[in-house]
Every structure is written in C-alpha cells, then in structure tokens.
DOKEVO-888109 format. One line per 3 residues: number of its first residue (from 1); for each residue y, x, z of C-alpha. Coordinates in steps of 0.5 Angstrom, whole numbers. Example, Ala and Ser with C-alpha at 12.3 -4.5 7.8 and 13.67 -1.06 7.14 Angstrom:
# DOKEVO-888109
1> -9/25/16; -2/27/14
This chain:
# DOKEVO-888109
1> 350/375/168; 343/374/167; 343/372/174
4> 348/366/173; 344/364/166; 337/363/170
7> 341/359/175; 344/355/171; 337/353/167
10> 334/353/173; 339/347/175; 337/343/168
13> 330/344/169; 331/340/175; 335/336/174
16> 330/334/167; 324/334/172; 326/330/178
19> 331/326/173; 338/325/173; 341/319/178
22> 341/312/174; 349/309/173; 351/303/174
25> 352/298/169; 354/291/166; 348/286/165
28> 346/286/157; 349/281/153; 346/274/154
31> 343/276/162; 343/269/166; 344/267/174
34> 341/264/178; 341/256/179; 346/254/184
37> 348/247/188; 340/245/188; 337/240/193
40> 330/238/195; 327/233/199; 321/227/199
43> 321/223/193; 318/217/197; 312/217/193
46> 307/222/196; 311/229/194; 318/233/192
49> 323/232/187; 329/238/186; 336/238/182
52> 340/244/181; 347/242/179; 348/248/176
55> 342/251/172; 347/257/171; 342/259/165
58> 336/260/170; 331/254/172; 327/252/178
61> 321/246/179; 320/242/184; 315/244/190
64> 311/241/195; 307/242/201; 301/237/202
67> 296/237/208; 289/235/206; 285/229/209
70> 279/232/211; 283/237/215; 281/244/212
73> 289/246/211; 295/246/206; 295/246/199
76> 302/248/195; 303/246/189; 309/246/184
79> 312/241/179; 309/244/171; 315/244/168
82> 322/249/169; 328/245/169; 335/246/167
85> 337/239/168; 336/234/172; 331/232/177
88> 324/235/178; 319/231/180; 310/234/183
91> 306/229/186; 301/231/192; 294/231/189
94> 289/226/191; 286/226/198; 292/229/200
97> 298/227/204; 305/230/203; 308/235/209
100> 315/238/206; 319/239/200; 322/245/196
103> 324/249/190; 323/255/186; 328/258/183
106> 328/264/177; 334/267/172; 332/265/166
C-alpha cells in the first residue's frame, strides 16, 4: 500500500509542478471580434483613407506608406484615431509623397 500512496502523490506533485493542461473555454461575456468587410485605398489627396463595414466591437485607422523626397527611404504613418464607423482618413507628412494604403485592425 505504501508503495501505491507514494505513486499516487508523486503524480499530484507532478502535475502541481509541471501544471495541469489548460481547458478550453467560451470568451468572457463582452469579448469583441475583429472588424470585417474593410477596404482601403489613396484618398486622392497625398494619403490613405480606410472603412470597415462591420466594426464587430473591434476598430481599425487607416495607414499609410509615404516615399521621402530627398530619397532616404519610406515613413509609415497611422491615422491618430480608431474608428468604428466610417471612414479613416492619414495624410503623408510634408516633403513626402504618398506610396500605397492600408489598414490596422485590433479587437477591441
């Protein structure tokens, strides 16, 4: 018998040490997705503008790639607001010009 007990809290040490496997579980009440039915382009004006159909609880801001005009590279830059709705609008900064759009997503 002594030996069976040393087994069985020899397993529970184990287990405490190495740590139980994680169950699978619903999200909390309140979780949000992730926005969907989003497009992006040039706004015609020296940037990016972006919509989402469907915020899903999530936002997402425009962005934009913009090429520097004494040819020392790109610069990224991000709309300042998340949206929800509507449209996102960013703006190349001076002596730049605009190179291509996109968005940024995130779920809450």
């Amino acid at each position: 018998m002594k030996k069976w007990s040393t087994l069985v809290t020899g397993s529970l040490v184990a287990a405490f040490s190495l740590g139980f496997q994680g169950v699978a579980s619903a999200a909390p009440t309140g979780a949000t997705g992730w926005p969907t039915g989003c497009t992006y382009s040039s706004n015609s004006n020296n940037g990016a503008q972006a919509n989402c159909s469907n915020s899903n609880g999530g936002h997402y801001k425009a962005t934009a790639i913009c090429n520097r005009l004494d040819a020392a590279g790109q610069i990224a830059v991000d709309a300042p607001t998340w949206r929800s709705s509507g449209w996102s609008n960013v703006f190349c900064p001076p002596l730049t010009v605009f190179s291509s759009a996109g968005i940024v997503t995130k779920s809450t």
